[in-house]
Each structure stands twice: as C-alpha cells, then as structure tokens.
NUZA-946753 format. One record per residue (C-alpha): residue in one letter; x, y, z. Coordinates in steps of 0.1 Angstrom, whole numbers, plus 5000, padded with zeros to 4 digits. Example, Ala and Ser with C-alpha at 12.3 -4.5 7.8 and 13.67 -1.06 7.14 Angstrom:
BEGIN
A512349555078/S513749895071/
! end
This chain:
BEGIN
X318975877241/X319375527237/X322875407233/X322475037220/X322975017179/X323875377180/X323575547147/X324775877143/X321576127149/X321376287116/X320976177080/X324076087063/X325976167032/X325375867008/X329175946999/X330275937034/X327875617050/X331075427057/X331075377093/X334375567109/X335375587146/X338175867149/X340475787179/X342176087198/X343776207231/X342476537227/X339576767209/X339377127209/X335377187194/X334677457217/X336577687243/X334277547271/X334777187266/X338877217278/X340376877267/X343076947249/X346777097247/X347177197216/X347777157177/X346476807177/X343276907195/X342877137174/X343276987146/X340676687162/X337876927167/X337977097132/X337876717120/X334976657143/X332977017133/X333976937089/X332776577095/X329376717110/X328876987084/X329476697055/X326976467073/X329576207076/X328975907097/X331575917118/X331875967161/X335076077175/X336775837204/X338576087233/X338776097270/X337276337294/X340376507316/X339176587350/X341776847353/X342176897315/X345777047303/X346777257329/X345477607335/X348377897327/X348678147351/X350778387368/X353278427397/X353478757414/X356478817389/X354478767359/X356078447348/X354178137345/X352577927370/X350977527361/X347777547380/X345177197379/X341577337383/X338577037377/X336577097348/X332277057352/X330477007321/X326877027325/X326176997290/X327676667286/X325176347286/X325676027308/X325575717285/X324875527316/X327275287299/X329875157323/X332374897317/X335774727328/X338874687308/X342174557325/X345274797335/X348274657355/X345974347355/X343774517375/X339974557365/X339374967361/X335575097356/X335275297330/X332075557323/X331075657292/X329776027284/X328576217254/X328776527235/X325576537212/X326376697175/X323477027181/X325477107212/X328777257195/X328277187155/X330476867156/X329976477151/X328876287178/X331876257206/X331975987232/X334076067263/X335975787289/X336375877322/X337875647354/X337075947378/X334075767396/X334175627430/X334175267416/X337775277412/X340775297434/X342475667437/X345475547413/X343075417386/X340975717391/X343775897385/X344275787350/X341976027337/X343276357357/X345676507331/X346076487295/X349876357289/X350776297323/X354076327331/X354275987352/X355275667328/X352775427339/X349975667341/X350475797301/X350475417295/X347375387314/X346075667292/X346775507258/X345175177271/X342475377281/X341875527250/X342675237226/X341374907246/X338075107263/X337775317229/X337374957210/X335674837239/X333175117241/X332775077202/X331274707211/X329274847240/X327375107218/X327074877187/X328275127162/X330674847144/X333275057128/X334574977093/X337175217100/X339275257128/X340775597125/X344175627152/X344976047152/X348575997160/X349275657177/X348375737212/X345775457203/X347175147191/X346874927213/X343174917201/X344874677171/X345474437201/X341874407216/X340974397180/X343474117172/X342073927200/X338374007187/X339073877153/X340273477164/X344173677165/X343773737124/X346074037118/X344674097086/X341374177098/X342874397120/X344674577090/X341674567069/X340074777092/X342775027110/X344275357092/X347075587109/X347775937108/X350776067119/X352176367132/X355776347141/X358376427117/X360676277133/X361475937144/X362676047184/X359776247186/X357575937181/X356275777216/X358175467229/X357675257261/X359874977278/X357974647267/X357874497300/X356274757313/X353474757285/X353674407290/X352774467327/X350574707325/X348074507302/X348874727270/X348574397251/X345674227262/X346873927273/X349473897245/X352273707250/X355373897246/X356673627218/X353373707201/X353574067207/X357174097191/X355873817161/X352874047154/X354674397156/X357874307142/X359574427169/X362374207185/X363874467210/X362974587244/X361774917231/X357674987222/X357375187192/X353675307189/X354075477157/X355475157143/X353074947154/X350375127141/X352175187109/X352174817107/X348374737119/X346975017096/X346174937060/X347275277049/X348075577069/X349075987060/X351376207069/X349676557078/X351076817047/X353076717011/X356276817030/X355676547059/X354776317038/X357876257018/X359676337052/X357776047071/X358375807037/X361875877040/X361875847078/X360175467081/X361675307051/X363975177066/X361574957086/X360374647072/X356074597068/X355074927071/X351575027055/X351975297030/X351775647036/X350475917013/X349276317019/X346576457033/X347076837050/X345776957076/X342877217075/X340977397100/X337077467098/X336477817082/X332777797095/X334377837136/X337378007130/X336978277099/X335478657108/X332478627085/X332379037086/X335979067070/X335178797041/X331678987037/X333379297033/X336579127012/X333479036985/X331779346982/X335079506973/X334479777003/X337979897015/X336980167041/X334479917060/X337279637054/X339779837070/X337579927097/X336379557105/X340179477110/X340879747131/X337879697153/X339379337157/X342779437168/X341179697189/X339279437208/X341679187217/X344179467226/X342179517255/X343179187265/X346779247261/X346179617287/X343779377313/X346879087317/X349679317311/X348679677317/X349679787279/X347779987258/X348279897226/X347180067195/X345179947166/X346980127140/X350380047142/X351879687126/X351179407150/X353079097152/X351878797169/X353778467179/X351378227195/X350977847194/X352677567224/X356177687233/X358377417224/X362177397214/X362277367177/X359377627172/X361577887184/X359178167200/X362278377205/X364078357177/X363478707168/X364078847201/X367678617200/X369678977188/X368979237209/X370379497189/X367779427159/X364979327184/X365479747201/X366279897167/X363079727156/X360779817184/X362080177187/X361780267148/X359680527145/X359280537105/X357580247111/X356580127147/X355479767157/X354079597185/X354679217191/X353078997214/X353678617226/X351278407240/X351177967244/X351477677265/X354677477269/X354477117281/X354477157325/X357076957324/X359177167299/X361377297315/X363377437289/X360277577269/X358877707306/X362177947307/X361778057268/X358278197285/X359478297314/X362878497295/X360178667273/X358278777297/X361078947317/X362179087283/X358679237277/X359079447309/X361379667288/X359279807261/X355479907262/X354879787227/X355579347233/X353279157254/X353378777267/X349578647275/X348778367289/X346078117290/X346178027251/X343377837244/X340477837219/X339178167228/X342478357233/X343678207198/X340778347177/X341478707195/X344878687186/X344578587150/X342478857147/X345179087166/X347479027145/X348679177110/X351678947103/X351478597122/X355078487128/X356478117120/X359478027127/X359977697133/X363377457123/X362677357091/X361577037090/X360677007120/X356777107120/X354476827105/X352377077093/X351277347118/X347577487116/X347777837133/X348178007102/X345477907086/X343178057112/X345578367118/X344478447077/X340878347079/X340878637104/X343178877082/X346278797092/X349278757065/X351578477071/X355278537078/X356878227081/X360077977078/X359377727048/X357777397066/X354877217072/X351677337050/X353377657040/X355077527009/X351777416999/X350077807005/X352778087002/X353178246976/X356178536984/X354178896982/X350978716969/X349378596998/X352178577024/X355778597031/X358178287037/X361678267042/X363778147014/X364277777014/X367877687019/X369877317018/X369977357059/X371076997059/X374577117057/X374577407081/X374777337122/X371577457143/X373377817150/X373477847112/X370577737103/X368778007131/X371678257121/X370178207084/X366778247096/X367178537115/X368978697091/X366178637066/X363178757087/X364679077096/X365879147056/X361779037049/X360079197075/X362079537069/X362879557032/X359279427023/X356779407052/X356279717072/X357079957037/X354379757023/X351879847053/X353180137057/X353480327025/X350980097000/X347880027020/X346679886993/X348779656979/X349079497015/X345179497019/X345279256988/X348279077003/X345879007033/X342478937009/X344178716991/X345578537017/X341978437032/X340978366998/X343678086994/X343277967026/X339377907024/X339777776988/X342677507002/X342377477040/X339177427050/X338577157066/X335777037049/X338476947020/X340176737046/X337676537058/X336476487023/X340376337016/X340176087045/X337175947031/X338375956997/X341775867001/X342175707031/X338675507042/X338075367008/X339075017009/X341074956975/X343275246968/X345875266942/X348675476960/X350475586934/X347575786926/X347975986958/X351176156942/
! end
C-alpha cells in the first residue's frame, strides 16, 4: 500500500467525510494486538471498531509497546508477579515511513507501522515505534512500556505520540481537519502545530478538540517545565512563549489545561463528568468549553449474539441455557488458574476492571463477618471472583490483589484470576450474573465494564457514578446504590454507607429475586441488554463526536 496522500481504504459516510486523526496512548481492538492497560484502551478500540462500521474517515494515532502493559502472573504463592514479555505482530504492515523528531534535543528515528481496517473490523491505525537499531538504547527505550514509570521516559512517550503523531500526519498526507487528543497524553502536538501554522494559536484551536477522562484535577498529568522544556516537549518554544501561549505562569506543566486551552471544544466522558469537569476548570481562565458525550462500547465485538437471538424470540428455556453454557465455560478458567470448580447454577458475582484505590475491589470483602455469612448462606449460595491489573508501580493497589488473593484461599466459592485483558474480560462478563461497581462516588469518569458485562447478560450492581445515572433504573434493568450527599461524610462513611447499602441490595432484593422469581430476574437481565444496546453502543458515540464535537460552529448551549 502506498502511504503518500493516504485516504482511508473504504468509501466514506458523506456525513462523516470530515477528516479526523484520533490521538491515543493505548487501543484495545483485538486481544492479540496487546497495547493497552485498560479503560482508556478500551474505550479507544471500540472508538476505532464504531468509526469503521459508520464508514467514518478517520485513522487512529497510538504507539506500538515492545513490551506492551505488563504481563500478570503468578508467584509460587499465588500473588501477583509484573512480568515484560516482547510482543510480535506479524499481521502489522511496515509503512516504510521513517522519520526524526527531537527528544532531549537529540534526533530519535521513528518507524511507522500499520494496522489495515479488514484485519480486526476497525479504522485504519498507524503505530510509532523507536525500537529499531537506528537509535541509541535509551531512545529505543521510549517505546518499551506503556506509562513508564521513569519521568523522562513518560515524557518522551507523550512527545512521541503528540510531536511524531502530527509529524507522521504530514508524512502520510492525510491533513486532518480534526485533531482528536483521547485524554491529553498528546498535547504537545498543539506545539508542532503552533510552529506549523506561522505560531497562530488560533489555527491551532480551530483544528484541536479534547476529551477528558479525569474527574479530578490531581489526577490530571503534570510535569516540571524545565524538564519539558529540556526534553523538547515544546518544540523549540521558548519558555516565555510557552507560559504566554498556555497561560501558565508557574513551574508546573498541566497537560489537561493546555489542551483545554488549544482545543476549540472538548467533552467530558458521561452527563455526571461533565458537570463535574465544568465545575472542576472554571476556575481557570481560557478554557474551551466542555459539553457530554458518554462512553459506549461496540455491541458488534463485545455482545453474545446467541443470548440477544434468544432475548427476541422470547425463548426462556434456550435463554436460560445460553447463559448457563456461558458461565459454564469461563468457570473452567477460574478451576485451570485456581483449582476451583465452580458451578453454573449458583449466583455469581464478578469484580473485574484495573485495581486502583478509589475503585475499591474489596469493599465488600472489608467486613468479614458479612463477607463469611454471605459466602456460607446456604438459602442462597454465591460465588464471587476478582480479576484486574493494577498499575506495576501500585503498590498500594498490588497489596489490594495480593490481600484478596490470600483471602480467597479460605473459601472454594471466590476466585482472583489474573491476566485481565480483552479475552479474559469477555469470559467474565459472560461469567457473571451481577457485575459489581463500587467505586467512590465521583470518582469514576464514566467506567465502561458494565456495559459489556450486560451485553453479555450480566445485571449491573453498582454505586451511583459515571454512566450509571444515565442507565439504571433500580429493579428495571439494574441495581444502584442510593445516591447520598457524600460531600459531608469522611471516606470511612462514605464506604461505611456503601457497604451498608450493597449488602441491604444484594440480600433484600438480589439473590431472592434470582432465587425465588426466575422470571422477573430474567427480565431484569433482558432488559438490561436491551438498554444498553439502545444507549451504549458505540456507534451512538462516534456518531456524537462528529456531531457534536467535529462540526466546526456549534451552539453549546444546545449540548445540555
């Protein structure tokens, strides 16, 4: 294939012609193509799978990790081990495109390869890698690990994938009239950009949208400026110029708020965040506004097509029997990692996504009392099982693993899995009957698992944050815990309250329900993947961004 002018190989969507490069650190399409971590990746390659479907013309911007994530394993005690295996991808095509761009004032080569839409089902991807014997070992090293725990090398990373990204945008010709940043890990394109453009910000502006994913202001990235300054972040910027164009007087980088004030318009990632970020950067001066689009994943890849085939002929027994086939076979997962048979007809619980602080994968476990009453009840029995990937540096979130895993030596019916990625999430979702959500509310931006878990006939059973305001409706389609003013309770209440709440739910209302009216929970479940296909498809999404967030003039009061 010929990368010069490169058009997208498929005919576009007359509604969706508008030229869009989509900028992110990570995309999980497929389970064999392992370059990403998590909920953002995720989120990525459903964007990338919609935007194919909907003929859009649009080619996603990433970087190709030698070592990818990390690999999850296990020490001879069972608890976690951080294990770097290099990744081969023979199905990936060489651009023969190689090019420099500038890090620590040092020229880096970068090649170029491709992921071609027919291979997985998504729009075109182009892939960076400094892993080629052109470079030194520290600049090859820039594409070894996504988010690498070293300072310099992460800001290597985002100049990698902003600078080269625009650069490689030039190289192929495409000529974006969007510049699409998936979280800010790629701003500093707005500075190659500023430099293309004769240093006119608004052209930069004219062209660049944001989406954000942090719902939190400490949780967004920032860098010392020297060292951006150092390490080339701004392409030749002054630091006077730097601080004039980003508003920024201090000696702290804020990516987010840089890109906040580069894009023309940008989005929080459900209804919930996006009041939460409006609230969050007001207080900043010159920030582009920021309206609502939710996240969605793509029902074509993640939904069991026999359950929904069965849901519409209104045929219960084979229903019934496609679900428990589905548990059945990921349970033999569980019994080959953990040596537990489980069984397909008793209630499963499943908590599964990255392990991190505020998501609180224990929280139900945190009273032991309730956690053996519940596991030993023999009216009605459950089995839960964990599974995820904390950060390898987090260290906290690596003993939450490791405690639960040591806890689930105790009982026969709760397993911890490891290796959570594409494949292993699908099999889960499908394991599961209720898939737990517990995170601090408002912590999660908007948290994707559980639309797959009920595309797959799962019912969700979850705190009140993120996309869930926008889905559950209590014994319609899911459960959800009371909301509550939690601004005025400490973080032991607020998980006291929690608690408190799931427990009452899950054994007042859940397990009778699944128990004793097999029916009424069936509908629970149907309707639940009828919601969730009707508002959380993807598709819908990447209809929005072009809608709402590519079009050029857009009244933004109209977005609420």
């Amino acid at each position: 294939m010929i990368f010069k002018a490169y058009k997208v190989p498929y005919t576009v969507d007359e509604r969706y012609k508008k030229r869009v490069a989509y900028f992110s650190m990570e995309f999980a399409i497929h389970q064999p193509l392992k370059i990403y971590s998590g909920g953002l990746g995720f989120l990525a390659g459903s964007h990338l799978r919609s935007a194919y479907e909907l003929r859009q013309n649009l080619v996603g911007i990433g970087i190709l990790w030698k070592y990818g994530y990390y690999d999850q394993g296990r020490n001879q005690d069972q608890t976690m081990q951080v294990s770097w295996m290099e990744k081969n991808y023979s199905f990936l095509e060489d651009t023969g495109i190689k090019f420099q761009i500038l890090v620590h004032e040092h020229p880096v080569w970068v090649k170029v390869m491709y992921l071609p839409p027919q291979t997985f089902n998504s729009a075109p991807l182009f892939l960076m890698t400094t892993d080629i014997p052109e470079n030194d070992y520290v600049s090859q090293t820039i594409t070894h690990r996504l988010y690498d725990a070293n300072v310099a090398t992460k800001v290597a990373q985002f100049i990698l994938l902003g600078v080269g990204g625009a650069r490689l945008l030039d190289e192929i010709g495409f000529k974006p009239e969007v510049y699409h940043l998936n979280e800010a890990h790629a701003v500093s394109a707005a500075f190659y950009l500023y430099q293309k453009f004769g240093k006119k910000i608004e052209e930069v502006r004219k062209r660049m949208v944001f989406t954000t994913h942090t719902p939190e202001e400490a949780g967004n990235e920032k860098h010392d400026i020297y060292l951006c300054h150092k390490m080339s972040y701004f392409c030749g910027l002054s630091l006077d110029e730097v601080r004039k164009i980003t508003g920024m007087p201090d000696d702290a980088f804020n990516h987010s708020l840089a890109a906040l004030r580069f894009a023309r318009i940008s989005n929080g990632v459900s209804q919930l965040h996006g009041e939460v970020s409006n609230e969050m950067w007001n207080r900043h001066e010159n920030i582009c506004p920021i309206l609502s689009i939710t996240n969605s994943q793509n029902w074509r890849y993640w939904a069991d097509k026999q359950l929904y085939k069965f849901k519409e002929e209104g045929d219960d027994a084979a229903f019934d029997d496609r679900k428990r086939y589905l548990k059945r076979r990921a349970f033999e997962i569980v019994a080959d990692q953990t040596g537990k048979v489980f069984d397909p007809n008793v209630f499963t619980i499943v908590w599964s996504r990255r392990f991190a602080g505020y998501k609180r994968a224990g929280l139900i476990a945190s009273d032991l009392a309730r956690f053996e009453a519940l596991l030993n009840d023999k009216q009605y029995p459950v089995q839960i099982i964990w599974g995820g990937k904390p950060y390898p540096a987090d260290y906290p979130a690596i003993n939450e693993f490791n405690y639960l895993v040591h806890l689930s030596r105790n009982y026969k019916n709760v397993a911890v899995l490891v290796g959570y990625e594409l494949g292993l999430s699908k099999r889960l979702k499908q394991a599961a009957d209720a898939w737990l959500n517990n995170p601090r509310v408002p912590r999660e931006a908007s948290g994707t698992s559980g639309m797959t878990a009920a595309m797959n006939g799962a019912v969700n059973f979850s705190t009140n944050d993120g996309w869930i305001p926008e889905f559950i409706h209590h014994g319609n389609n899911g459960f959800v815990v009371p909301p509550a003013d939690y601004s005025y309770m400490s973080v032991q209440e607020q998980d006291q309250y929690d608690l408190d709440q799931l427990y009452e739910i899950l054994q007042n209302e859940i397990l009778p329900l699944y128990y004793n009216k097999r029916g009424t929970w069936r509908q629970i479940v149907k309707n639940g993947m009828r919601d969730v296909q009707l508002q959380f498809d993807s598709n819908r999404m990447v209809d929005e961004y072009y809608e709402l967030l590519y079009k050029e003039r857009y009244n933004v009061e109209a977005a609420y």
